[in-house]
C-alpha positions in Angstrom: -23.2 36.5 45.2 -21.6 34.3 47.2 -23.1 30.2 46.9 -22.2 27.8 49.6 -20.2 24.6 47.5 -20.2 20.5 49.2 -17.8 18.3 48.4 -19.8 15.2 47.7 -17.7 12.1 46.4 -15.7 14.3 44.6 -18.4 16.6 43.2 -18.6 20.0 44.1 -23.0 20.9 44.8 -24.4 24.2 45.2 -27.3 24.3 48.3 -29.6 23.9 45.7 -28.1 21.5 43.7 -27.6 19.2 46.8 -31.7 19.9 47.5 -32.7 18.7 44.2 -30.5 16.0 44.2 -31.8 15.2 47.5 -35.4 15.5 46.8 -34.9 13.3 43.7 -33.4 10.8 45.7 -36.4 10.5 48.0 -38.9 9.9 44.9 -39.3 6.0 44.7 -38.4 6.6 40.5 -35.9 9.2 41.2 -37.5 12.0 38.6 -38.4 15.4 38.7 -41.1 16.7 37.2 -42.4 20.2 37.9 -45.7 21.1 36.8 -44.9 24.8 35.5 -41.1 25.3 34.1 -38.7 26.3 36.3 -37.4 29.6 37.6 -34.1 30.8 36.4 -32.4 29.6 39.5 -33.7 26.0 39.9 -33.3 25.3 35.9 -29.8 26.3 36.5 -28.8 24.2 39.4 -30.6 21.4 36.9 -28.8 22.3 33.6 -25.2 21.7 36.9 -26.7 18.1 37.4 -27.3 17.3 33.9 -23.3 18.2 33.5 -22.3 16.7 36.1 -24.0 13.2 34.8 -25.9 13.2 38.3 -29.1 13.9 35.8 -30.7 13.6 32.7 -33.3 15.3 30.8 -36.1 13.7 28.9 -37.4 14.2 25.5 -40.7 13.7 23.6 -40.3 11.4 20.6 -39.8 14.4 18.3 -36.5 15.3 20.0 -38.3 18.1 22.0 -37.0 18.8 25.5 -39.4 18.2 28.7 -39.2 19.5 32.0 -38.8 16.0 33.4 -35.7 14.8 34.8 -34.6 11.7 36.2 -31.4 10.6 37.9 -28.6 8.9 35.9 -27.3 5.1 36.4 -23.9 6.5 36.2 -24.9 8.9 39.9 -26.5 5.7 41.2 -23.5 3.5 40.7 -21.9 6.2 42.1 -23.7 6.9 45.1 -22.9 3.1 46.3 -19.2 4.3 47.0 -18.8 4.7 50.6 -17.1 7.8 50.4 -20.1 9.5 48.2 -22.7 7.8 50.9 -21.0 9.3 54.1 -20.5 12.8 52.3 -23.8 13.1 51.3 -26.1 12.2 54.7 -23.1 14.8 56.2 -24.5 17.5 54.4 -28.2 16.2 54.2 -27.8 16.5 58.3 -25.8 20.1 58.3 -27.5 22.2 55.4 -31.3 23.8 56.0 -34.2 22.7 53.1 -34.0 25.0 50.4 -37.1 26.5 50.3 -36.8 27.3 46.9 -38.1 23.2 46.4 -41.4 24.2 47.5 -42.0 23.6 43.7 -45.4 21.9 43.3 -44.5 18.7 41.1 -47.1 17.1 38.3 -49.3 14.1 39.4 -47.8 11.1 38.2 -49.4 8.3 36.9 
């Protein structure tokens, strides 16, 4: 299977990758949080994220993983670089939506 890679800042993104990313970024609290787990393809374009330090997962108190993410500090400080800002609206204006983000997301409080 061939995957389309972007160069952003440095970091290499998958299409999907770059949508998540993307999507979080638009949220005003930068989080995912989809209201059924997600498919195989999605968790592993999050499971990328969390490696790259772009993301994080949360857990409950007990140490139990949720399927809530939020974006790191760390991506943040790094997304004030110029050279991260003008690689990413380059590939926000050349690549389609993924449609696989049609993922409902949870209410939020």
């Amino acid at each position: 299977m061939h995957t389309n890679l972007y160069t952003v800042g440095g970091i290499e993104l998958s299409t999907l990758e770059m949508s998540i990313f993307t999507t979080m970024l638009e949220h005003e609290d930068h989080t995912y949080f989809p209201e059924t787990g997600p498919d195989e393809p999605t968790r592993l374009a999050l499971d990328m994220l969390v490696l790259e330090g772009l993301i994080e997962r949360f857990k409950t108190i007990r140490g139990t993983w949720m399927n809530a993410w939020t974006i790191t500090d760390g991506a943040l400080e790094w997304l004030l670089d110029p050279e991260a800002q003008a690689d990413l609206e380059l590939v926000k204006s050349a690549s389609p939506p993924c449609p696989r983000l049609d993922i409902p997301l949870a209410n939020r409080p």
